[in-house]
C-alpha positions as CSV (number, residue, x, y, z in Angstrom):
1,X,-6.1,-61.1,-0.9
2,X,-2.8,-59.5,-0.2
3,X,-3.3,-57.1,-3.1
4,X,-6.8,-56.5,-1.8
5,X,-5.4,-54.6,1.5
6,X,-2.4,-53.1,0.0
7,X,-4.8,-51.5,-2.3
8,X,-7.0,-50.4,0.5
9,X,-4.3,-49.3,2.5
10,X,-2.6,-46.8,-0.2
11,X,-6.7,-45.6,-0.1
12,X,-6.8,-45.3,3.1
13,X,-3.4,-43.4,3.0
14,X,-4.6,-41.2,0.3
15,X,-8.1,-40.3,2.3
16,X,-6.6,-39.2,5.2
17,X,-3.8,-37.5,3.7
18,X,-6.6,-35.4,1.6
19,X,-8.4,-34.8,4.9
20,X,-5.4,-33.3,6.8
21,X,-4.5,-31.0,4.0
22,X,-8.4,-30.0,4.0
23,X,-8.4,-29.5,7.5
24,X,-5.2,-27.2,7.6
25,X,-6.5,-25.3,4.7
26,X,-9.5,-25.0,6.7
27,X,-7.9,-23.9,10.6
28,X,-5.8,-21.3,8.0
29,X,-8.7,-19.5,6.5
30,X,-10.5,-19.5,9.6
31,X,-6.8,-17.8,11.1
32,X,-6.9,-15.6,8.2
33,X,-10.9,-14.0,8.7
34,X,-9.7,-14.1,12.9
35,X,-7.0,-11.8,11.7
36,X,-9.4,-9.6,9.8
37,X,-11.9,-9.7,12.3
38,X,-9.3,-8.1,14.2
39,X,-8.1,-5.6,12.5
40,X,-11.8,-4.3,12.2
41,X,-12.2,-4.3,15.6
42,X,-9.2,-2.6,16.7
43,X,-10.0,0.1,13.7
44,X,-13.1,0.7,15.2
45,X,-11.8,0.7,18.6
46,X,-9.3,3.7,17.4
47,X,-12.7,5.3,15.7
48,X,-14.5,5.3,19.0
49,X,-11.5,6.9,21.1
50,X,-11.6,9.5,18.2
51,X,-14.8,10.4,18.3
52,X,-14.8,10.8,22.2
53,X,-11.8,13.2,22.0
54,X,-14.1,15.3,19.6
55,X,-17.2,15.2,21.7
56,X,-14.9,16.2,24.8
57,X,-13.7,19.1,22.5
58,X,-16.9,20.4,21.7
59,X,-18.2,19.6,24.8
60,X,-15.3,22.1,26.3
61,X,-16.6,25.0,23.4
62,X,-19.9,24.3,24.8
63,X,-19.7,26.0,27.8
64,X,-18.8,29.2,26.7
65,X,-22.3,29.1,23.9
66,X,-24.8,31.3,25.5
67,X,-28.3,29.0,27.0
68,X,-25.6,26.0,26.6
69,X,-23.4,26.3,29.2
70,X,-23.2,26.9,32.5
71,X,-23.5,30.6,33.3
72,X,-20.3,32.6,34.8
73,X,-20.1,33.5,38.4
């Protein structure tokens, strides 16, 4: 009888050491695409604030194109 629960014990032990490491290995991946999804977002964000700059630019050319712009005073 003794035997019996050692034995389930070490199982027991060995289940839910198995399901830690699977759960941190888990939370870490998850961490790791977080960390990509990121990255994207802030690359995209730089994108956006580039792409303003250049419509400001040629939105400041713009006014000097003939039936564009504003007309000269």
């Amino acid at each position: 009888m003794t035997a019996d629960l050692v034995v389930l014990d070490l199982a027991l032990n060995v289940i839910l050491k198995t399901l830690v490491i699977v759960i941190l290995i888990f939370l870490l991946l998850m961490l790791r695409n977080i960390d990509k999804t990121i990255r994207s977002l802030e690359h995209t964000a730089e994108s956006l604030e580039s792409t303003t700059e250049t419509v400001e630019d040629v939105a400041k050319l713009a006014r000097f194109l003939p039936f564009v712009g504003r007309r000269r005073k």
